[in-house]
C-alpha positions in Angstrom: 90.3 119.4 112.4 92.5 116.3 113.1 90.5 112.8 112.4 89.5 110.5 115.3 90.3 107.3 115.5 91.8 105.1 112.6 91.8 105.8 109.5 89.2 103.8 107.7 90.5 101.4 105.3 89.4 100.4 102.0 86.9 97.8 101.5 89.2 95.8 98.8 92.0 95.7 101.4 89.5 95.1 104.2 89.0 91.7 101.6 92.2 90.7 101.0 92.9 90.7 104.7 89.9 88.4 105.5 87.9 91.2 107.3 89.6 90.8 110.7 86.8 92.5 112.5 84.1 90.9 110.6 82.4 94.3 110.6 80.1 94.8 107.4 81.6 95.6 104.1 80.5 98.9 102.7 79.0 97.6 99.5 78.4 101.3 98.3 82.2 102.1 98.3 83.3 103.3 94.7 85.2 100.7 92.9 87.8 102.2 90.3 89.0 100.2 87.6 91.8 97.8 88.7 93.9 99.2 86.1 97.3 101.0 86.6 97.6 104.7 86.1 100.2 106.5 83.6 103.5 107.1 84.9 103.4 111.0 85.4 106.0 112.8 83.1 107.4 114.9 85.8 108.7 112.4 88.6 112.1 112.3 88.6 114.2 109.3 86.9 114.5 106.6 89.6 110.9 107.6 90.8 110.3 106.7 87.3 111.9 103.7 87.7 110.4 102.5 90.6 107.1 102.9 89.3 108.2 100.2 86.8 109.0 98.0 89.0 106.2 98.1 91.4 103.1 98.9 89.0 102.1 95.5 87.6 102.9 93.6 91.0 99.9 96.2 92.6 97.7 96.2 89.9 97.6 92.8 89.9 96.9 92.3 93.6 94.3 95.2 93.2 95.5 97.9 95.2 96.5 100.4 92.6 94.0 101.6 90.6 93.9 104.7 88.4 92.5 107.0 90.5 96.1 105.8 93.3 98.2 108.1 91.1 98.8 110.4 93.5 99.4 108.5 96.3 101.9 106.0 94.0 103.4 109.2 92.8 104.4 110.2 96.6 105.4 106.8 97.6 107.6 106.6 94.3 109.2 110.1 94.5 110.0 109.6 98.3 111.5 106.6 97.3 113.8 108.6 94.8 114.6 111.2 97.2 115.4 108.5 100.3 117.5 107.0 97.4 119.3 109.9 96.6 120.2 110.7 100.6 121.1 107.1 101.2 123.6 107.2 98.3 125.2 110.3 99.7 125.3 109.1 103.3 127.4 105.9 101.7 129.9 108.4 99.6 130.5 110.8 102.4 129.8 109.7 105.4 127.1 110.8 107.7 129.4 113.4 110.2 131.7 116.4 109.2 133.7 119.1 110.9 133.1 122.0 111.3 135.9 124.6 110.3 135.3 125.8 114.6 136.1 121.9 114.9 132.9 120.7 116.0 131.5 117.4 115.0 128.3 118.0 112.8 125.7 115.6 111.3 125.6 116.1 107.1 121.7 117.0 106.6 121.0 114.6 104.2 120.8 112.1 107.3 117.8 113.8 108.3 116.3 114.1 105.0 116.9 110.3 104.6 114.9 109.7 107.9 112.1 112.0 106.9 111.8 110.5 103.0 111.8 106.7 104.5 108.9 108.0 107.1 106.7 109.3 104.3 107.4 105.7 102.0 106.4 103.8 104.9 103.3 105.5 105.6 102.4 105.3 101.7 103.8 101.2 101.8 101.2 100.8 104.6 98.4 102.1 102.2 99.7 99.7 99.6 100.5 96.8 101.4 104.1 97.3 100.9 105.4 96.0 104.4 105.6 92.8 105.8 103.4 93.5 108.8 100.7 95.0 106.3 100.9 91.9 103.6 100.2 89.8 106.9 97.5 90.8 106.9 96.4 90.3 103.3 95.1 87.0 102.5 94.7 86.6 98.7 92.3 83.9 97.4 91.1 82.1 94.2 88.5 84.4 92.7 85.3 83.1 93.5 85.9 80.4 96.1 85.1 80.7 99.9 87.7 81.6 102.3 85.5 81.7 105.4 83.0 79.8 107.4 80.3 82.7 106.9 78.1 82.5 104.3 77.8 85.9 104.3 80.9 87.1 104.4 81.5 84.9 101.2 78.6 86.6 99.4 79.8 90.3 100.5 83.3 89.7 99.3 82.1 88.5 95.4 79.8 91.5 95.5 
């Protein structure tokens, strides 16, 4: 059965971004430890890579957590497979002939489309995109950053 509405989104993003819709917080939302999971051994080498370079930057800002490795997995092995397309698109060019001389589009063009789909919907969970970090409003831990009193108190909980 298909989900109405939007998806909910995390409390902690829900704070970085200032709660927009100054809805209440859920306070009872797990928290996972805002520590970095383990590279998993089987993602292929520039998945690997990019999980270098992306890991500390989100673990600092708080968004990946141990229990993301899934989802970081995805983002980073899409981003190895998008990669992978891209770099053939650039070699061989994105059309070929047919031998009955019709003019064809190579199928990694599609499977570049698809793969850059699948990281944008995972950037939007991280905050990977401009529009998304717009929205993300990152303060000095334990200062106010509203007018509410309340709010204040709900984000140090």
């Amino acid at each position: 059965m298909a989900q109405r509405g939007r998806r909910p989104k995390p409390t902690a993003l829900k704070v970085l971004e200032g709660n927009p819709g100054k809805r209440p917080l859920n306070v009872n939302e797990p928290k996972p430890g805002k520590k970095a999971p383990k590279c998993p051994t089987w993602l292929e080498p520039e998945a690997k890579k990019e999980w270098r370079r992306m890991t500390k930057t989100l673990e600092q800002i708080g968004v990946l957590t141990k229990v993301d490795a899934a989802a970081f997995a995805g983002y980073c092995q899409a981003y190895a497979r998008w990669k992978e397309a891209e770099e053939f698109l650039t070699k061989h060019g994105t059309i070929f002939k047919t031998p009955s001389g019709y003019i064809q589009q190579v199928p990694q063009v599609s499977i570049a489309q698809t793969y850059l789909k699948i990281m944008k919907d995972f950037c939007s969970e991280f905050g990977l995109t401009p529009a998304s970090r717009t929205r993300i409003s990152i303060g000095v831990e334990g200062t106010a950053n509203t007018d509410d009193p309340m709010e204040d108190i709900l984000r140090m909980v």
